[in-house]
N, C-alpha and C positions, 0 to 999 in steps of 0.2 A: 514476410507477410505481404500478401499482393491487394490486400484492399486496405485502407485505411482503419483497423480496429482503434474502439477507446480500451486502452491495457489500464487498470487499475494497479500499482506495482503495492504489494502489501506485506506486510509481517509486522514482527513486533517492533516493539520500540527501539532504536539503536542498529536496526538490521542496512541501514541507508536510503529508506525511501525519500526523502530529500535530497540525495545524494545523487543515487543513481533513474530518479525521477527526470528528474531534468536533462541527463546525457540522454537516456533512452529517447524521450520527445524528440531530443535535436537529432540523433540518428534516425528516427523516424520520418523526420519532417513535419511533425505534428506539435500543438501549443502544450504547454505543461500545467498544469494545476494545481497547488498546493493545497493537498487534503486538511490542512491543520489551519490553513485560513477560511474552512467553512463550517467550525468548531464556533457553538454560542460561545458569548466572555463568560458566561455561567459553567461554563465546559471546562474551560482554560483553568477558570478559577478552582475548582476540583482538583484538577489534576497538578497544580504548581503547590498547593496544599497536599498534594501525596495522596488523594483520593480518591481510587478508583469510579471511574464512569458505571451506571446502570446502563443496563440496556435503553430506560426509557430515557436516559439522558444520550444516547445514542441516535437513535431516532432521527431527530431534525437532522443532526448530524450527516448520518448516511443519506436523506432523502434529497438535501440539499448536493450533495457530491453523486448524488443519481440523477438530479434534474442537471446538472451540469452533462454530466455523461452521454444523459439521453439527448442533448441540446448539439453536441457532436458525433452524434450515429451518421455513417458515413461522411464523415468529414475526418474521425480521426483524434485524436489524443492520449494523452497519458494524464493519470491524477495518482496520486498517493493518499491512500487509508490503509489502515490497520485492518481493518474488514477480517480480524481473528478468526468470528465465528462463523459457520457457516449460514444460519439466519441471518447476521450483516450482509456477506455476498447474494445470497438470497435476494434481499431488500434492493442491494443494487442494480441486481437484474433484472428486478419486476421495474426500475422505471427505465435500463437500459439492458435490456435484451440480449446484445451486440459484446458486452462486458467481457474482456478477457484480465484472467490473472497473471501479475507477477508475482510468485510466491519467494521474497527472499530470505533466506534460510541459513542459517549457522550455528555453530557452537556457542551455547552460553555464554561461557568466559570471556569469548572474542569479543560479542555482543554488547557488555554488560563494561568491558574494558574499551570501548569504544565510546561508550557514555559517559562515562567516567570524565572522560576528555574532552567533546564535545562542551561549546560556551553559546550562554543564551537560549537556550530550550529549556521549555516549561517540566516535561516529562523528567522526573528523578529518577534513579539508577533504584530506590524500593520498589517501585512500581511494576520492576521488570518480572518479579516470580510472580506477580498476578496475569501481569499479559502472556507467560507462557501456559500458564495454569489455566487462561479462556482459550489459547490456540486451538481451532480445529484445522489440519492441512486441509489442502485441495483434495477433493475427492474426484473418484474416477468419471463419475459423469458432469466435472465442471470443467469447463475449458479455460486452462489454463498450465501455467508449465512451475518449477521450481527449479529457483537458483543458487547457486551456493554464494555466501558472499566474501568469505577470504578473498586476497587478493586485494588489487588496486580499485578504485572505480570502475578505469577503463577495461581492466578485466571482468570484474562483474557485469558489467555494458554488452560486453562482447560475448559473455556467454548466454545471457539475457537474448540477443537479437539471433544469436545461433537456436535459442530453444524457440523463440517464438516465429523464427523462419520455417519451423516443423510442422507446426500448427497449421498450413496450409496446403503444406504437401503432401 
């Protein structure tokens, strides 16, 4: 990428947006944002009780990690949300325009055995057949790319900057 995009890296729960959030910024050169620290405690509290989010409990959610987003339009960044549906990424690009996706992407089991393992996160491994059950992918007229995420981080990193190195050429 030859100008500073904000990449949103997104999928479901367990797919490593924490993970590969952060590598991606620092390959970039860009700050990181932690989509799940712009989550009201009303939000949190949902979801550590195993209770799926409404859309309308959404809301805040997304618009706050879209004012962030829009706050770094040409300047640059990465944040991680879910942004499942595509009305969420919608909402994100009506306050940031400029929005690219990371769509990271995998096998269930992989996913789901990855959570499993994971310590100290609110989101339960029930939770996961609803967040696949809201996934819409990227569609053809969204910009953005999809990544597989087997492998190491700095694999998924690396295939991640190789797709969104396309996106400009």
């Amino acid at each position: 990428m030859n100008t500073p995009h904000v990449v949103v890296v997104m999928g479901v729960a367990g797919t490593g947006k924490t993970t590969i959030g952060p590598l991606l910024a620092q390959r970039l050169g860009v700050p990181y944002a932690e989509g799940d620290d712009f989550h009201p405690e009303a939000n949190i509290a949902k979801m550590t009780a195993g209770t799926p989010l409404t859309d309308e409990d959404r809301w805040p959610w997304l618009d706050a990690i879209g004012a962030w987003a829009h706050g770094r339009a040409g300047l640059g960044g990465v944040v991680s949300s879910s942004a499942l549906k595509r009305s969420y990424r919608d909402r994100l690009r009506s306050a940031a325009p400029g929005v690219v996706f990371v769509h990271l992407t995998g096998d269930r089991k992989l996913i789901e055995d990855r959570m499993a393992h994971r310590q100290g996160h609110f989101m339960p491994t029930a939770l996961l057949d609803s967040q696949f059950a809201t996934l819409q992918p990227l569609q053809a007229d969204e910009t953005g790319v999809a990544v597989d995420v087997s492998g190491s981080p700095d694999e998924i990193t690396d295939r991640a900057m190789t797709a969104l190195s396309g996106l400009d050429g």
